[in-house]
N, C-alpha and C positions, 0 to 999 in steps of 0.2 A: 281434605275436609275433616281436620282434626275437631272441630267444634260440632254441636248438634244441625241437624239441617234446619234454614228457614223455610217455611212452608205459606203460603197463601192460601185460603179457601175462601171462594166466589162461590155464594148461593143465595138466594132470594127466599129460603126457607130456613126460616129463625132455628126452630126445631131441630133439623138436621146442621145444620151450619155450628149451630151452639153446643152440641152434641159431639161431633168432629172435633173441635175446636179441643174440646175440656180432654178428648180420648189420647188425641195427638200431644195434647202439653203433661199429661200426664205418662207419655213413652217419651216422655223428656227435649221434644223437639219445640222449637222456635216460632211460634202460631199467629199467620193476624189475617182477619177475615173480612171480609165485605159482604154484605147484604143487597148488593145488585149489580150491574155490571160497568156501571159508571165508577164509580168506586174502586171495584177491582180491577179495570184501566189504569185511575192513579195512582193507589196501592203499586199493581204489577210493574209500572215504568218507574216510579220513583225508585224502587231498589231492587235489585237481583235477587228475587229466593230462587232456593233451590229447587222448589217441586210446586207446583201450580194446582191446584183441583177447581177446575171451573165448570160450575154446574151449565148444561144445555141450554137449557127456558129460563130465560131470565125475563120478566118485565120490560125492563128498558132497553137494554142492548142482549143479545144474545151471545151463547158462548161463544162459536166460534169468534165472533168479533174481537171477544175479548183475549181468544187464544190470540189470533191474528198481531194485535196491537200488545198484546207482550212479547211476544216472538221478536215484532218489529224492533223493537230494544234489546233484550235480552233474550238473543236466540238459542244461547246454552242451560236456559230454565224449561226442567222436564215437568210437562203438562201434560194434566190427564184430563178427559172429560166425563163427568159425573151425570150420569141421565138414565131415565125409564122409559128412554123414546126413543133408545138407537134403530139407525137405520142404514142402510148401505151407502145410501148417499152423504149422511152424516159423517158417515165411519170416512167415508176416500177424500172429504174434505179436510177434515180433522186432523186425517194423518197428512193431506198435502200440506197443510199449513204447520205441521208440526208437533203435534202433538204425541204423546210417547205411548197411548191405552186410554181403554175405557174401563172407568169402575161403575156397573152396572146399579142400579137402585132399584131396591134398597139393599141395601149391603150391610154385611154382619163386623160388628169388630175385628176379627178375625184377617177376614177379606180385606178391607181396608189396609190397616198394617203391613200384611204381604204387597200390596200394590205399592205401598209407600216405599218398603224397605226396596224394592225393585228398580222403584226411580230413583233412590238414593244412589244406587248401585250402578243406573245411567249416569246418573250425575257425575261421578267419583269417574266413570269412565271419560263421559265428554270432558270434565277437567284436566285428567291426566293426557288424555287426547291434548288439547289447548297447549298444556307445558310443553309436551314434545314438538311440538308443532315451531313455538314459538324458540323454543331450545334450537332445533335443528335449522331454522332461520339463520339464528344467531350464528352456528356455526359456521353456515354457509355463507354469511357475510363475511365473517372476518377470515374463511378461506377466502373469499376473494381478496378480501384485501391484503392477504399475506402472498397472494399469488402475484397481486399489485406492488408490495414491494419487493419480493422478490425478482420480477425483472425490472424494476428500476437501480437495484443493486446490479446485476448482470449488464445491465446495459452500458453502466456507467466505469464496470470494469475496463480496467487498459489493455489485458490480454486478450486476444479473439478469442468466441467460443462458438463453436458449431454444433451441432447432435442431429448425430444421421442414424438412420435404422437400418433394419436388418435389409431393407431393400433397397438400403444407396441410398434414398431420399431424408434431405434435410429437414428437419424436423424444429430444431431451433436456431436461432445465431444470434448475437448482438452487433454494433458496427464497427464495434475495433476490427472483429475479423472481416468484413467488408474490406476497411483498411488495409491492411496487413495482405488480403490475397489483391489490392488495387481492382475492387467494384463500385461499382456504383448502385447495383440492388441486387436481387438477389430473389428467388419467390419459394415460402414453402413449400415442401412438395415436390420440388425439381431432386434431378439427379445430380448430385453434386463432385462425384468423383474425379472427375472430367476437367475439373479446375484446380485440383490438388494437386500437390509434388508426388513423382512417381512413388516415391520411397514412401510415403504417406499411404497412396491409394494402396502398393503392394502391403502393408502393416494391415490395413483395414481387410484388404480380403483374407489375409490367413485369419484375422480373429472371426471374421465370418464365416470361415471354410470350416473351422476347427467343431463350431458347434456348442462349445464348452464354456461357461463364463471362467477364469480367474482371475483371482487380483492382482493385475500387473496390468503396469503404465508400461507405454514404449515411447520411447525420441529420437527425435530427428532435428538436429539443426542445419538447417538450409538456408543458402544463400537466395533471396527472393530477389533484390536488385544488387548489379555487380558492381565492383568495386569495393566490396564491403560494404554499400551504402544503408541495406538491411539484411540484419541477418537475424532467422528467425527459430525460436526451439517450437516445432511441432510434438504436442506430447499425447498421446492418445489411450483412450483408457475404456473398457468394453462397459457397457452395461447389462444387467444383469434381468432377466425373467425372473419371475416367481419360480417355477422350474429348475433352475438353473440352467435354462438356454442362455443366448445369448441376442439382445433384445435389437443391441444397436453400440455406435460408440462415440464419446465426447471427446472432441479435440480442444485441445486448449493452447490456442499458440500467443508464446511469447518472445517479444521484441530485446532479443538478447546482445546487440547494436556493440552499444558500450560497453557492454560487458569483455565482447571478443575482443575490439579496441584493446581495452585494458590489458587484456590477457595475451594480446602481440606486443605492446609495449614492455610486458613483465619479460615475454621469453626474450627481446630485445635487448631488454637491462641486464638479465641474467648470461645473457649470451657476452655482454660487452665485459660486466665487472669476471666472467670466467677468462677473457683475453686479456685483462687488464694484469689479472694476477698470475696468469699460464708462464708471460715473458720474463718475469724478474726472475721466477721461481728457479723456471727451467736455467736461466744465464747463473743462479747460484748453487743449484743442482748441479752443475759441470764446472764451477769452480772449485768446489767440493770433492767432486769425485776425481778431479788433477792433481788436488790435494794430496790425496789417500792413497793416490797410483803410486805405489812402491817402485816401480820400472820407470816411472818419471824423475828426472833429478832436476831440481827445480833451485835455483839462485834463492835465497834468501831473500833478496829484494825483487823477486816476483812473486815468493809465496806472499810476502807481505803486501804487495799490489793485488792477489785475489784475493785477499781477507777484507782488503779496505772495498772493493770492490764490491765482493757479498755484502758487506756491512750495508753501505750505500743503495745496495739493492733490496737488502731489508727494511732500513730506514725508510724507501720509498713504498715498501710495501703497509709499514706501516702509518706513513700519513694517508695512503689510500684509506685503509680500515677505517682509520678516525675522520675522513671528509665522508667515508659513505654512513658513520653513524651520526655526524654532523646533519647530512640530507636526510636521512630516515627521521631522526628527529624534528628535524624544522616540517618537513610534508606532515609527521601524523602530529605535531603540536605539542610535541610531550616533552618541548625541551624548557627546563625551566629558568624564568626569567627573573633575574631584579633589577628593577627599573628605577632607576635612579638618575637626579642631576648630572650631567659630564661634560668636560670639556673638549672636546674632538682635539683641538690643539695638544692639549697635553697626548693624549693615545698620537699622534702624529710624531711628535718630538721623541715618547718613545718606540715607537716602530722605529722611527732611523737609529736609535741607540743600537738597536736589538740585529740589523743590519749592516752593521757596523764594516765589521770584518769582509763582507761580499762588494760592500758597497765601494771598499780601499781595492780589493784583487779587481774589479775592475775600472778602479780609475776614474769613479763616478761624481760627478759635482751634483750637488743639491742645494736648490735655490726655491726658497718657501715666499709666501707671500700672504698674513692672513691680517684680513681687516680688523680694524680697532673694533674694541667696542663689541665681539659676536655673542650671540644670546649662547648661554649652553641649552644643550637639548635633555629630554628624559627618553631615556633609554637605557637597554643592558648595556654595560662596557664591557663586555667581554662578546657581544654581538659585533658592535662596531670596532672595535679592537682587530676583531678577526678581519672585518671588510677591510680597515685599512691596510693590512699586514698582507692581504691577499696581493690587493692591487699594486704596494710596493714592492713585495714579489717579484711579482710579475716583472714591473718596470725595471726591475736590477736583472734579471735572466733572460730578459728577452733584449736588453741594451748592447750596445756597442761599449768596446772596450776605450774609456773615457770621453765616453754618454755624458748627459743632465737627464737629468729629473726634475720638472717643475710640480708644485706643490703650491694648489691654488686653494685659500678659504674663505667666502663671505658671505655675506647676506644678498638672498635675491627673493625680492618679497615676501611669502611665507615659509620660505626654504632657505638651511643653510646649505651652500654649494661647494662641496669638494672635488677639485678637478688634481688628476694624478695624469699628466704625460710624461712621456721618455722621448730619446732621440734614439729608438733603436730600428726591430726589425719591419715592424709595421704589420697590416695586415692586407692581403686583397680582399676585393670587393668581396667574393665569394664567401670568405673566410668570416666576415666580419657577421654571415645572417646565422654563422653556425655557432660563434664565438658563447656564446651564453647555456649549449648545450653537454648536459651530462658527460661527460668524457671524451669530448672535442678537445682536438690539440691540432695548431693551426701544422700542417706537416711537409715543409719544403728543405731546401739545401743550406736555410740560415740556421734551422731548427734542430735537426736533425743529433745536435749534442745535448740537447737543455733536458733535463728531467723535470715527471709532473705529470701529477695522478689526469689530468683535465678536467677536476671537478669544481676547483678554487672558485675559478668567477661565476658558474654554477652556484655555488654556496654563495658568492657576494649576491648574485641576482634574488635570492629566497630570503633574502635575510633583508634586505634593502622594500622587496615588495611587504614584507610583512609591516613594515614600516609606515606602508604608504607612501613609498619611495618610488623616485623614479632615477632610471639610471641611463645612460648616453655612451656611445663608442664613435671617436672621432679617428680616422687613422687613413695613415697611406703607406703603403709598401715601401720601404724601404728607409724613412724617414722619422716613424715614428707613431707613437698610438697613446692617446689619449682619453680617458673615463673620467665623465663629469657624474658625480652622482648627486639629488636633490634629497636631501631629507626634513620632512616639515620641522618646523619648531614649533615646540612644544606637545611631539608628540607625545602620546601616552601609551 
């Protein structure tokens, strides 16, 4: 109430009303009067003052009525009743109906003022009342509604979440962890221990035994269905008292599945490329150290047959290196590309250049065959360069000694089709579902001389899919093996 208070006085006596009136607007307050009780009804409802003085005896309506019917609108306007006729039973209606005091008549200047300044003082209180009121409302709404979206956030989370207290019982959950422990409900309140991994439940009583809050999480990853079908990180973390007891604790389980996947495929991979690189090493390590044996006398044309040896087994070691940074690149994408018009034909014509000398040691005929007319495609040439060189590779080291090689290229509706067969070792059945796999080398009694990292047609398969390619394995043991690969035209 930074401003002066408005005041009403309702009296039927000119004299005193006009008197009041002149004393009050000269203490600098807001003044409007009525001269009967009809009046000060529409006076009183038409606007809120702040302090009401309505005389007893009125003529036409009497006070209380008129207390009554302000009230009825404005029940935080503090009224007083002004009379020389109080009575007891005046007084307990008066105050039933609301009124704040009686200012007795005739009253002195004086008196008056302090009655005023009193109900200013209710006023000032029932308003500040009113804000807090309406304040703490407000609050309490928008806790609910923050509690509201609060577990709408929780619920929708993908990790379970449970909260059990100090006496085992479940306290909260969402339905991921439903999920995750295979329930169908679940009730608050229940003892929930009893459906938990042991390693779970034992974590949860020492933090309950201990008494103590601190801050530390604990985890557990467990196998919930076997076969690796899920597997789950249980992480558990105390909650805390005012106190510092220890209130209860949140488990938070996550569906760690693929992660583990991942993480046996990596010890896998690391396991293979550590075998991959163990066998040359070691075969160069001992040709080395026959070398150095001063108590070995070694022909001259065998020291030179383990040099070339090591060489060769270096050599292998390093086209290994450069096919696993070939793969590392194509999987994280980081390898870069220029993409350009090409003509498959021309990389064809030189891949046999470039094979020249393997293809004469053994005796190998090559018969191409590419239709007129082929679109070129856009792509890296140094992608498809590599696919072909792989596949011809192959067909020269895995062939018989004066093999063919056919060398198929044309159009088959939105794909140019490159087919590369041999007449050599072939593949079994078996062989051919592994053929495409990171360091597979088909491994029988034809094989057993040919070097090769196993990761070639691994890289032709990454490199071809990036494509939008589709690639083909035709073969039979002993006869020969053929790769049809489809690459769209006009990729981009």
């Amino acid at each position: 109430m930074d401003e002066k208070s408005k005041i009403l006085i309702v009296d039927d006596e000119n004299g005193l009303r006009l008197g009041t009136e002149r004393l009050l607007k000269e203490e600098g307050y807001h003044v409007e009067s009525a001269s009967n009780g009809e009046e000060g009804i529409r006076l009183g409802k038409s606007i809120e003052f702040d302090i009401a003085i309505i005389d007893l005896k009125m003529p036409d309506v009497d006070g209380l009525t008129v207390l009554k019917e302000i009230k009825s609108v404005h029940p935080n306007t503090v009224c007083f009743i002004a009379t020389a006729f109080a009575s007891y039973d005046t007084a307990i209606e008066s105050t039933r109906l609301g009124a704040f005091g009686y200012i007795p008549k005739p009253f002195t200047p004086e008196e008056l003022i302090y009655q005023i300044e009193q109900g200013v003082n209710q006023r000032k209180l029932i308003l500040e009342s009113e804000r807090l009121k309406k304040e703490r409302e407000e609050n309490l709404l928008e806790l609910a509604n923050e509690k509201s979206r609060l577990n709408a956030i929780i619920k929708s989370i993908n990790d379970g979440i449970l909260v059990i207290n100090k006496n085992a019982e479940l306290v909260y959950y969402n339905y991921a962890a439903l999920k995750f422990l295979d329930l169908t409900e679940i009730e608050i309140g229940s003892k929930i221990l009893n459906i938990l991994p042991e390693k779970v439940v034992k974590t949860i009583n020492k933090l309950f035994n201990s008494g103590t809050f601190h801050v530390k999480s604990y985890s557990h990853q467990i196998e919930l269905k076997p076969n690796n079908e899920l597997i789950v990180e249980f992480s558990t973390t105390p909650i805390p008292n005012s106190d510092g007891s220890i209130a209860g604790v949140v488990l938070i389980i996550s569906n760690i599945t693929e992660y583990k996947k991942i993480e046996l495929l990596k010890s896998q991979f690391v396991s293979m490329v550590a075998h991959e690189l163990k066998a040359p090493l070691a075969a160069v390590q001992g040709y080395l150290n026959i070398l150095i044996d001063k108590s070995i006398q070694l022909p001259p044309e065998k020291q030179e047959e383990y040099i070339k040896r090591s060489i060769t087994r270096l050599k292998g070691l390093t086209d290994l290196v450069n096919d696993l940074l070939d793969i590392s690149r194509i999987e994280l994408n980081t390898k870069q590309r220029e993409i350009e018009r090409i003509d498959i034909r021309e990389i064809i014509e030189n891949s046999i250049q470039f094979f020249e000398l393997d293809i004469k040691k053994k005796n190998i005929s090559i018969e191409t065959h590419f239709d007129e007319n082929l679109p070129a495609i856009d792509a890296d040439y140094n992608e498809i360069s590599r696919v072909v060189t792989n596949l011809l590779s192959n067909a020269i080291k895995y062939n018989r000694t004066n093999g063919k090689i056919f060398i198929d290229l044309y159009k088959s509706h939105n794909y140019l089709v490159l087919k590369i067969g041999d007449t050599g070792i072939g593949l079994k059945p078996e062989e051919k579902t592994k053929l495409f796999n990171e360091f597979y080398r088909a491994k029988n009694e034809m094989t057993r001389d040919i070097s090769g990292t196993g990761l070639g047609l691994s890289i032709v398969k990454k490199i071809v899919d990036s494509y939008h390619g589709k690639i083909e394995v035709e073969s039979e043991f002993g006869k020969g093996t053929t790769f049809i690969i489809n690459l769209p035209i006009n990729i981009k």
